[in-house]
C-alpha positions in Angstrom: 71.2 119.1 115.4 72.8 118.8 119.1 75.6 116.8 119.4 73.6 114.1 121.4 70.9 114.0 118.5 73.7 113.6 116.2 75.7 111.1 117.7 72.2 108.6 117.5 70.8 109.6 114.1 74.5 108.3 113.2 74.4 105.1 115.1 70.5 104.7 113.8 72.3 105.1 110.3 75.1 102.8 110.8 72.6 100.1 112.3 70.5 100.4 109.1 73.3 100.2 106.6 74.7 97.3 108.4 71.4 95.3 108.4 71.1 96.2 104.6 74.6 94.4 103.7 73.8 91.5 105.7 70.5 91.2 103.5 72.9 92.1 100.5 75.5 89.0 100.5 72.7 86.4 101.8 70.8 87.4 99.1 74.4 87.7 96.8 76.7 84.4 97.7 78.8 83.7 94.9 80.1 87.5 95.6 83.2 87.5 97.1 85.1 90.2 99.4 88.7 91.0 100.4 88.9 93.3 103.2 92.2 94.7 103.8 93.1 96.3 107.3 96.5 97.3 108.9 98.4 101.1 110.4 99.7 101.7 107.2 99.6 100.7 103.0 95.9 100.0 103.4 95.3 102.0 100.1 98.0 100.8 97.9 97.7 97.3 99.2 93.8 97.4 98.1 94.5 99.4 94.9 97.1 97.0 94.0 95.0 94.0 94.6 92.3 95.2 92.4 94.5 95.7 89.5 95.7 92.2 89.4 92.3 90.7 89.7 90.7 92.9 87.5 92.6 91.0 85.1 89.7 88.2 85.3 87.5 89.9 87.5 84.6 92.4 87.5 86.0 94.2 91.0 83.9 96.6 93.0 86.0 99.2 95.0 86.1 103.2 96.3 89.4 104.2 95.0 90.0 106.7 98.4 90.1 105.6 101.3 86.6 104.7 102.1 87.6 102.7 105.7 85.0 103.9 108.0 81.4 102.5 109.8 79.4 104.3 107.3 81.3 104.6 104.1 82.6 100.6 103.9 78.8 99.6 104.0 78.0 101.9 101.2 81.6 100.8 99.6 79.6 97.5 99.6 76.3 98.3 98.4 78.0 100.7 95.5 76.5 104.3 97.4 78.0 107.7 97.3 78.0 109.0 100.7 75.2 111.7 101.0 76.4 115.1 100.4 75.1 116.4 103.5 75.6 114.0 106.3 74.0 114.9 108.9 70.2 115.9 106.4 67.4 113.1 107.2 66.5 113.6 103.9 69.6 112.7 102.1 70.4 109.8 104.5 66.5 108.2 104.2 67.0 108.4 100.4 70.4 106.4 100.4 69.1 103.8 102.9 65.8 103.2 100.6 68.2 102.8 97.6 70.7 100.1 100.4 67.5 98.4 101.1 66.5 97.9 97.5 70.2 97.0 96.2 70.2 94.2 99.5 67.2 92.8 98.4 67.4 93.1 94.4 67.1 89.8 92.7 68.6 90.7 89.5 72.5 89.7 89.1 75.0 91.8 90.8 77.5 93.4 88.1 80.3 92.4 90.2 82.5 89.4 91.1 84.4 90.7 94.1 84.4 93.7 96.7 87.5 94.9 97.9 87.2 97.6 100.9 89.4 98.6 103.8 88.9 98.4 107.4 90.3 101.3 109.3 90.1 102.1 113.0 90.6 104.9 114.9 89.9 103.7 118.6 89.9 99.9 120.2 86.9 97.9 119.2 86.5 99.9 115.4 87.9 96.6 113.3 86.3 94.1 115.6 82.7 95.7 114.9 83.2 95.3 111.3 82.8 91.6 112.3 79.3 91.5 113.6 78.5 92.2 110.1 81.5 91.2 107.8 82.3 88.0 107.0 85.8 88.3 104.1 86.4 85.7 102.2 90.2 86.5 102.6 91.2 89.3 104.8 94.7 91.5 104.5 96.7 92.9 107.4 99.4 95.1 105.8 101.1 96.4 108.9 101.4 97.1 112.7 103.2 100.5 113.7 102.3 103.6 116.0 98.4 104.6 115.3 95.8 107.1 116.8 97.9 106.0 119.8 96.3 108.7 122.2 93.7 105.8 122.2 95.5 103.2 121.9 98.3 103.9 124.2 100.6 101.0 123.4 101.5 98.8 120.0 100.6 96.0 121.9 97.2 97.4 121.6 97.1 97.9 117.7 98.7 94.9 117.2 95.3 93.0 118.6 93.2 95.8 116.8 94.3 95.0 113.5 94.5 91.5 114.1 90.8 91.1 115.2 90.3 90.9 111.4 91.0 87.1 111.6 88.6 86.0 113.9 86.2 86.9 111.3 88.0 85.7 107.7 88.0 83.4 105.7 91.4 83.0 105.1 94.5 85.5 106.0 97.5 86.9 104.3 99.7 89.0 106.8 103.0 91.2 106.3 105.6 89.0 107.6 108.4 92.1 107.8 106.2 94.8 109.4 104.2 92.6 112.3 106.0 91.4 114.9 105.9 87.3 115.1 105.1 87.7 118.9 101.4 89.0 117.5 100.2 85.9 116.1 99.3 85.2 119.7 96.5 87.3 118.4 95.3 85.1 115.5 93.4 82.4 116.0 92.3 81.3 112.2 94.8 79.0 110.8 94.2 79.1 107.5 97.4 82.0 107.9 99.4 82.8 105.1 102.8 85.5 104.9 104.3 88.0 102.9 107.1 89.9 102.8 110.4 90.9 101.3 113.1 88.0 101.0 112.9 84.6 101.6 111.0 83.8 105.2 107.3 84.8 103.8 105.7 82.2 101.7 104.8 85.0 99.0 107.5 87.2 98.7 109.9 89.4 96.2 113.7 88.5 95.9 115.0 92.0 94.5 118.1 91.3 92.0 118.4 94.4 90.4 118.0 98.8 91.1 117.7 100.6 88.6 118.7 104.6 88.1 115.1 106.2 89.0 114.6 103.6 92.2 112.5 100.9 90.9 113.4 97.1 90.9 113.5 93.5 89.1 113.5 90.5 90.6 111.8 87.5 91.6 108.0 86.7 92.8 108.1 83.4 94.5 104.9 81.4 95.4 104.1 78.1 96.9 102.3 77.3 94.1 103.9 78.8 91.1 107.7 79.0 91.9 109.8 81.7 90.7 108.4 84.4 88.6 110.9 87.3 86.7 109.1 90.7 87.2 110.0 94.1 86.2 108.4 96.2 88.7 107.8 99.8 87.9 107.4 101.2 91.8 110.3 102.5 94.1 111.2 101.8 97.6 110.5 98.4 99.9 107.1 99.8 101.2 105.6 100.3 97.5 106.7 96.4 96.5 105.1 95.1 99.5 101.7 95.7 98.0 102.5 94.5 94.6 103.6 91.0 96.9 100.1 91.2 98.4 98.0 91.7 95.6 99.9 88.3 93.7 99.2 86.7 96.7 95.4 87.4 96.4 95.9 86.6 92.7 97.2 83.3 93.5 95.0 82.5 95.6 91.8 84.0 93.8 92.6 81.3 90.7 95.0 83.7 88.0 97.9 82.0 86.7 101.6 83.5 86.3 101.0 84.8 82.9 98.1 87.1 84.4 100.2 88.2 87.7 103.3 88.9 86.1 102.1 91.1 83.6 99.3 93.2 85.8 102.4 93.7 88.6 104.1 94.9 85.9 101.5 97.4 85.0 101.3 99.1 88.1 102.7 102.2 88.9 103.0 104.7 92.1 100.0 106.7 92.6 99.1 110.1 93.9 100.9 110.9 97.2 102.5 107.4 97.3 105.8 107.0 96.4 105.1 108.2 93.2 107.9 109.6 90.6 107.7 113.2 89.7 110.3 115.2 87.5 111.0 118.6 89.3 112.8 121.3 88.5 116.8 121.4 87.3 115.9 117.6 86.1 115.7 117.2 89.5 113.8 113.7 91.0 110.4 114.3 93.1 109.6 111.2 95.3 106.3 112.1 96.4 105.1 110.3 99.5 102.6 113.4 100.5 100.0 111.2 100.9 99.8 110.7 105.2 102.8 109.8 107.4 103.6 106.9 109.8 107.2 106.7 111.5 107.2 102.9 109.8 106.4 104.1 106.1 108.7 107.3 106.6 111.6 105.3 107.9 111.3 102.9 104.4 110.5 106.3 102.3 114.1 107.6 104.0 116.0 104.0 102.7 114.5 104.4 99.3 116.0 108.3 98.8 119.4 107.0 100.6 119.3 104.3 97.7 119.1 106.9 94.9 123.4 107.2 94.3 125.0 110.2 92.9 123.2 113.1 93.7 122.4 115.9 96.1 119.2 114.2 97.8 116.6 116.6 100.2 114.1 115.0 102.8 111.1 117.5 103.4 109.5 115.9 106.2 106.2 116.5 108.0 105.1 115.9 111.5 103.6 112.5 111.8 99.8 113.2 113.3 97.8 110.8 116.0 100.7 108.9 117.8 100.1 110.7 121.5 102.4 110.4 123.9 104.8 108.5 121.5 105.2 111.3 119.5 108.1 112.8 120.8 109.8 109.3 120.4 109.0 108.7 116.9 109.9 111.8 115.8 113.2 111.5 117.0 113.8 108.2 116.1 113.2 109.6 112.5 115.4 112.7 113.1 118.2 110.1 113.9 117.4 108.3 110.9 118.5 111.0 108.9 122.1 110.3 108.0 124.2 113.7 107.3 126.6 111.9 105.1 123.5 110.8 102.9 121.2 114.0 103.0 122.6 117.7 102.3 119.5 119.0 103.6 116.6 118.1 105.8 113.6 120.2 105.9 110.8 119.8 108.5 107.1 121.1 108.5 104.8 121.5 111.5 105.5 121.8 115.3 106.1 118.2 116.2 108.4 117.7 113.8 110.2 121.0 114.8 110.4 120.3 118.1 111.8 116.4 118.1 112.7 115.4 114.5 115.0 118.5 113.5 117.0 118.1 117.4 117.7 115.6 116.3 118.4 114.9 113.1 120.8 118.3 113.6 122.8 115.9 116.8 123.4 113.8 113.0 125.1 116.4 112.0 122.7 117.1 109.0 122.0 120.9 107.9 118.3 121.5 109.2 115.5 124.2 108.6 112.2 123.9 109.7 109.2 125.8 108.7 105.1 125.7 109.7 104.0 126.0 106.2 104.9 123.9 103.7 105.0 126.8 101.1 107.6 128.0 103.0 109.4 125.0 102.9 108.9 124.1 99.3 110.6 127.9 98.2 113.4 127.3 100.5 114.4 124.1 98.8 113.9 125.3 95.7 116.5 128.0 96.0 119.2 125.1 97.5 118.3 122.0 94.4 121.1 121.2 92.3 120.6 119.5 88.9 119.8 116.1 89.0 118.6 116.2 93.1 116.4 113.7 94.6 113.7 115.2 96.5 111.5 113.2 98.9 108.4 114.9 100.5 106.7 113.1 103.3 104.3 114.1 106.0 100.6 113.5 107.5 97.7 115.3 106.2 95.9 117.9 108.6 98.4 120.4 109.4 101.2 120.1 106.8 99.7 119.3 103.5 103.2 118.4 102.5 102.0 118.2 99.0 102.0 121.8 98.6 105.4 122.2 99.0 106.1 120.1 96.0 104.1 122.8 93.7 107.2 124.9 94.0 109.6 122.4 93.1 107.2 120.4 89.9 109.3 121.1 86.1 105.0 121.7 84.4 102.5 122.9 86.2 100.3 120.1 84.5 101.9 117.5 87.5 100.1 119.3 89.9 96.9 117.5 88.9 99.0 114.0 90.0 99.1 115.4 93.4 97.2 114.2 96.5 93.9 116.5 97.2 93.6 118.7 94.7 89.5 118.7 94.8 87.9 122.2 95.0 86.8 121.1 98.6 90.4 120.2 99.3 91.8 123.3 98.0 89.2 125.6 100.2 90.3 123.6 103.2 93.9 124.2 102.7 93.7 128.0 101.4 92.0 128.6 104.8 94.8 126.6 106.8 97.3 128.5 105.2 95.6 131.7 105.4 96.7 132.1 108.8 100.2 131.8 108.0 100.3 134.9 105.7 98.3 137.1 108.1 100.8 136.2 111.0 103.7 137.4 108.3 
């Protein structure tokens, strides 16, 4: 199939699936759905929100990061994507069984949908409108994005934001969106959330603990102060948790129900999750993708971590453009030699601007393309006790790898981000080109 053949069997595709969820939620009302859009959290904002709710709830949801035109319809209508996505064959199949799931007069098996929106040009979340209509919508953040498209943060701001004009209601991250954006918001029925006290819903941290995670407060409009002893580390993980009580509230659970499912939830795979590495040393694994927003917060949350050697392996961030040099040195100044004995870089961008820079810090510096490489150099540097924090974007770094080398069992590797056979054949071909140029 030409390009030009493919390009319209995917829009005749995309046209189909749409028309079949329309059918689906006149034909379902008392389902309700929770989109969740934003540059960055979008996965452990949704995750987090269907943990709370599931409390009451029967919750529908794609536990990856199914955010695109043709996997959020099927998200909806509870479809696996077809294995092969360009065979008529498949693809008829799975639009006969979205038409008969639109139209099916029996009793859906679920009580809410929770998907994400993602974009990857100007004009991706607004078309999720002319077929979309969320009963509460989540915009988790605004920060550097596919900006070879986008060209300026003024420009993702009103991206992200288009969600509203299509919503219900909205609950926005009052600490990573500028207050100059809500220019772009025209639904009032606006809520906040955030850390601290401007937000409406927001966490009032009290107390660190050894290993990075934190109690404190949950405070609400409608129920007050809450005590909650939060199991994830770093300000970017509790933002999510803040979020999904949010939803909670708002979605009818009481404090008894909140408190004790935010208290259930821990990090999970490539997202600031807890991993014990070699020499009892302290894995912060944050392998999952990279944004110069989430890495600067993943960078606080290791500087928090007191009395120990601590180690930043960080990978280029992908898909910011012509502010990439920028925000990888903006990073690279971030990184504080008086906190950090080493900092180790994988991939060309972050070779070429983050290490500069973060070496004018003062801070010891090696850089490597693979991140192999970079995982056996700092295992022959960790001290007993270290904290380790591994950050970078997927395609071309695959920081996760690194963290192989550096894991106390080799049963953690199965708590790693893409670890699927068809994950594993992509990398081993990627990294194949490193040992042949060796």
């Amino acid at each position: 199939m030409n390009p030009n053949m493919k390009d319209k069997f995917k829009k005749y595709i995309q046209g189909q699936l749409e028309a079949a969820v329309r059918t689906f939620f006149t034909n379902h009302p008392r389902v309700k759905l929770i989109a969740v859009a934003g540059s960055v959290g979008k996965t452990s904002t949704k995750m987090a929100t269907v943990h709370v709710l599931e409390t009451r709830y029967r919750v529908l949801v794609h536990r990856g990061n199914f955010n695109t035109e043709l996997s959020v319809p099927l998200t909806i209508l509870d479809l696996p994507l077809p294995e092969s996505l360009y065979s008529p064959v498949a693809w008829f199949q799975t639009l006969r069984q979205a038409r008969e799931k639109a139209k099916a007069s029996t009793p859906f098996p679920y009580d809410v949908i929770v998907v994400e929106l993602g974009t990857d040009k100007p004009g991706d979340i607004p078309h999720f409108g002319t077929y979309l209509r969320p009963d509460l919508s989540v915009v988790t953040a605004v920060s550097p994005e596919h900006m070879e498209f986008f060209k300026t943060i003024e420009a993702v701001a009103r991206e992200e934001l288009a969600v509203s004009d299509y919503s219900g209601q909205l609950l926005v991250n009052r600490d990573d969106i500028e207050e100059s954006y809500s220019t772009f918001v025209k639904n009032p029925l606006i809520s906040t959330y955030g850390i601290g006290g401007v937000a409406e819903y927001h966490f009032l941290p009290e107390q660190t603990k050894a290993d990075g995670s934190t109690s404190g407060k949950f405070v609400s409009p409608e129920y007050g102060e809450q005590q909650v002893d939060l199991k994830v580390i770093g300000e970017h993980s509790v933002k999510p948790l803040i979020a999904a009580g949010a939803v909670a509230i708002k979605f009818g659970l009481n404090p008894q129900e909140i408190r004790q499912a935010l208290e259930d939830i821990i990090g999970v795979p490539g997202r600031m999750q807890v991993l014990r590495g070699i020499h009892d040393s302290m894995i912060i694994d944050d392998s999952y993708n990279a944004s110069p927003l989430a890495t600067a917060a993943a960078l606080q949350t290791l500087y928090s971590l007191q009395d120990r050697q601590r180690i930043a392996i960080l990978g280029s961030m992908n898909e910011l453009g012509e502010v990439s040099q920028q925000e990888h040195e903006r990073i690279g100044k971030l990184c504080d030699n008086s906190l950090l004995e080493w900092v180790v870089t994988i991939g060309s961008e972050a070779e070429k601007y983050l290490a500069p820079a973060a070496k004018s810090r003062g801070c010891q510096v090696r850089s490597f393309m693979s991140a192999y490489d970079a995982g056996s150099f700092v295992r022959g540097v960790l001290q007993p006790g270290a904290a380790v924090l591994v950050k970078g974007s997927q395609n071309g770094v695959f920081a996760e790898e690194a963290i192989k080398l550096l894991l106390h069992s080799i049963d953690d590797e199965s708590k790693l981000v893409r670890q699927s056979p068809d994950w594993q054949q992509a990398k081993a071909q990627y990294f194949d080109k490193f040992k042949s140029s060796k």
